[in-house]
C-alpha positions, 0 to 999 in steps of 0.5 A: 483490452479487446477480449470476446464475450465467448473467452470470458464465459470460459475463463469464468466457467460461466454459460453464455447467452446472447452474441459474443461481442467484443469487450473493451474494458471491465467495470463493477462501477456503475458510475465509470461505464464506457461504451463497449465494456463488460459490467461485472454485477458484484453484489455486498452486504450494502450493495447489488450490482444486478439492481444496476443492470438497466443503467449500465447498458443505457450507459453503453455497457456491451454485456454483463456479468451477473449470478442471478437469473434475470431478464438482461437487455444485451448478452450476459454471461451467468456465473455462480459467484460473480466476485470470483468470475471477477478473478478468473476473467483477470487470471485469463487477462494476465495470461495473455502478457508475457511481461514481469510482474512484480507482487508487493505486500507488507504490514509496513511500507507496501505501498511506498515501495510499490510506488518506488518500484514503479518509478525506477522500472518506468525509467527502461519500461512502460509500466503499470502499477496499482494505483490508489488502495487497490489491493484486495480481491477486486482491485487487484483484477481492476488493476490487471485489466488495465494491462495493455499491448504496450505494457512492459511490466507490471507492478501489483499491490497485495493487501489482506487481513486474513489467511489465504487473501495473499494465496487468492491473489497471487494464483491471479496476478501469478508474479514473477517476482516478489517483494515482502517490506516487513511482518508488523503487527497490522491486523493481529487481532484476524491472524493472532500473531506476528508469526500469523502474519508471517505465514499469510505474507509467505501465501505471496509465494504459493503460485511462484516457481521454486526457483522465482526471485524473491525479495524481503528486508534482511532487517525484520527478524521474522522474514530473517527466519524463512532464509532456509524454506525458500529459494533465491532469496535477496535479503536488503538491509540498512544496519549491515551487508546483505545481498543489497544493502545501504551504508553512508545513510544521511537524514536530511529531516524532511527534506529526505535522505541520502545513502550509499546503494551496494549491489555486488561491485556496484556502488550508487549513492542517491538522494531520497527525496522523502524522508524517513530511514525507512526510505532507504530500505524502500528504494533498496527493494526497488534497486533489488528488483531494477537490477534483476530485470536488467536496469543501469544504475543511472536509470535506477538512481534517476528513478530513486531521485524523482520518486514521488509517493502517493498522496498523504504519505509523508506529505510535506506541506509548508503554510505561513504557520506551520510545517507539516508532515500529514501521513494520514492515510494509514497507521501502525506502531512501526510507521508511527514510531517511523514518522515520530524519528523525521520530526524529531531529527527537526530543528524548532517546535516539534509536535506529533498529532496522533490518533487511534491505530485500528486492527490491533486487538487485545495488544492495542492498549500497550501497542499504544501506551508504548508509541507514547513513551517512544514520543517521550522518549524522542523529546518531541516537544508537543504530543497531542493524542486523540481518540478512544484507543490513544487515551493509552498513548497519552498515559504512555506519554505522561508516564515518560515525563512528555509533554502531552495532551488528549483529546477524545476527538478532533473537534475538541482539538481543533478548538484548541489549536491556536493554545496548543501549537505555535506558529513555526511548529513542525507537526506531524498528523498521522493515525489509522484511515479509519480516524479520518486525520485528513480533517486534522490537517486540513484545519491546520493548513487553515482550509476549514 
């Protein structure tokens, strides 16, 4: 990044005061300051980066950005809101790569698919993709500033829980192409409805032109309903013909998935090598997007073939006890019912550790209650159910005849693993990140 004090002030409608010396990179933490950078002093409700300003230039900090009127030991840039100056310093950044990007969001599988894209377009461009949970209002700009002379691509995460998140950041990543996995019932409780949620995924659109690609999974019934608003759509679906679509779908348990990839007279069979149905529509999505931008099936089956998720999705992890599935790092009622389908295909002991699935409001006892009866209704042969919230996925469970138990927390599970689960058991953990299930799986690879 080589940007000048002076270009950042205009981006961000700010006044300077000091030199304007060149800027090598932008942090609003404290802690990863490198010398020649900008630190953008974001303040929160347990937080102010202004308290940090002193340390950050002793650091090596080359200016700052602050909102407030105080005394600074090196050149600044005065805003009136930091976290948006943060946002119009990444729009102004973006501007400066004619590449294309790519913007993802979804209830379900962003993420993933994020990480498949990525993949695949890595085999023809260098590119850079969001990494870790980068997806909000500061992320996204930290992602973008990550750009450099030699990216070709850029593949950019969008996450929200209310309206016009998805709006704000698509006006500065301004993507070229844009990909929406599904409309769930993540986060009802802030947006009412599926319908709700539908409408707040499609602000991925708003800063788009008319006529930009846009890719959306043909097999959710409320993307099916936009096929009329928006133009050059590219539907992908696993149940039938669609403008991408996959036949010949293979579970291979754990081990993955195998399907057949049509795209006009293009056939391509791939190897998956993560499983869930639910991959196949991913690497549909990336296959999508690699053939707009002019990628081979070679180079789209060798990226589909050495995919490699991030951590904690469907983590296969194999112990001298046990085999498990750990996909703690997020959970709804579609991903759950998702990984429930893997295990059950499985062969042996099949167990499911599940735990409270948070942002579902008034719907969460019955979204719960009902993930229980699918559990049951699989022939999963161990369900255990933790939390306050899936006490309903226990009774849900129960109520279908499944062998089920429930625990109020994990500790109180953990006491009783040895009981519960036997030695050559396949096991599933999977709840919301804010239930902290890592602990679960660590205590059954036998860590703590």
């Amino acid at each position: 990044m080589k940007l000048t004090l002076e270009e950042i002030a205009a981006a961000a409608g700010g006044s300077l005061a000091g030199d304007s010396v060149e800027i090598t990179g932008i942090s609003t933490d404290s802690r990863k300051i490198e010398k020649g950078c900008l630190f953008v002093a974001l303040s929160g409700e347990r937080f102010d980066g202004h308290s940090f300003i002193n340390e950050v230039v002793q650091k090596g900090a080359a200016a700052v950005v602050i909102s407030r009127d105080i005394q600074c030991p090196c050149p600044y840039v005065r805003v009136e809101d930091t976290r948006l100056a943060l946002g119009d310093i990444a729009r102004y950044y973006r501007r400066k790569h004619d590449i294309p990007f790519v913007a993802i969001t979804g209830s379900v599988g962003k993420t993933t698919t994020k990480d498949m894209i990525a993949s695949v377009l890595s085999q023809k461009y260098n590119t850079l993709k969001t990494e870790g949970n980068f997806n909000n209002d500061i992320g996204v700009p930290l992602t973008l500033f990550r750009l450099e002379d030699n990216t070709r691509c850029a593949v950019i995460e969008m996450g929200m829980n209310h309206f016009n998140e998805i709006s704000y950041l698509t006006s500065i990543a301004e993507p070229d192409i844009a990909v929406i996995t599904n409309v769930g019932v993540s986060h009802i409780e802030n947006l009412g409805s599926r319908d709700g949620i539908l409408k707040a995924k499609c602000e991925i659109f708003e800063s788009m032109s008319e006529d930009s690609f846009k890719v959306l999974n043909g097999d959710d019934d409320k993307l099916i309903t936009v096929r009329d608003k928006y133009k050059n759509i590219c539907y992908y679906s696993t149940e039938r013909k669609a403008d991408i679509y996959a036949d010949n779908i293979v579970p291979k348990g754990i081990e993955g998935i195998d399907c057949t990839i049509h795209w006009g007279d293009i056939s391509l069979d791939v190897s998956i090598p993560v499983p869930g149905r639910h991959m196949a529509a991913n690497a549909l999505a990336a296959a999508a997007v690699a053939f707009k931008l002019g990628l081979t099936p070679k180079e789209i089956k060798t990226g589909i073939e050495t995919f490699v998720p991030t951590g904690k999705r469907m983590d296969i992890i194999k112990t001298d006890k046990y085999t498990i599935a750990d996909d703690t790092y997020n959970a709804n009622p579609q991903s759950v019912k998702a990984g429930i389908d893997v295990i059950a295909s499985e062969k042996g002991v099949r167990c499911c550790i599940l735990g409270d699935m948070l942002e579902l409001g008034d719907m969460a006892a019955q979204l719960h209650y009902e993930t229980g009866e699918y559990a049951a209704e699989k022939n999963i042969d161990i369900i255990v159910c933790i939390g306050p919230i899936s006490e309903n996925m226990y009774r849900g469970a129960a109520d279908k005849g499944g062998n089920a138990y429930y625990f109020n927390t994990q500790e109180e599970f953990h006491e009783n693993i040895e009981r519960l689960i036997p030695k050559g058991a396949v096991v599933l953990v999977k709840a919301s990140r804010g239930m902290h299930f890592e602990k679960t799986t660590e205590k059954l690879r036998g860590e703590k």
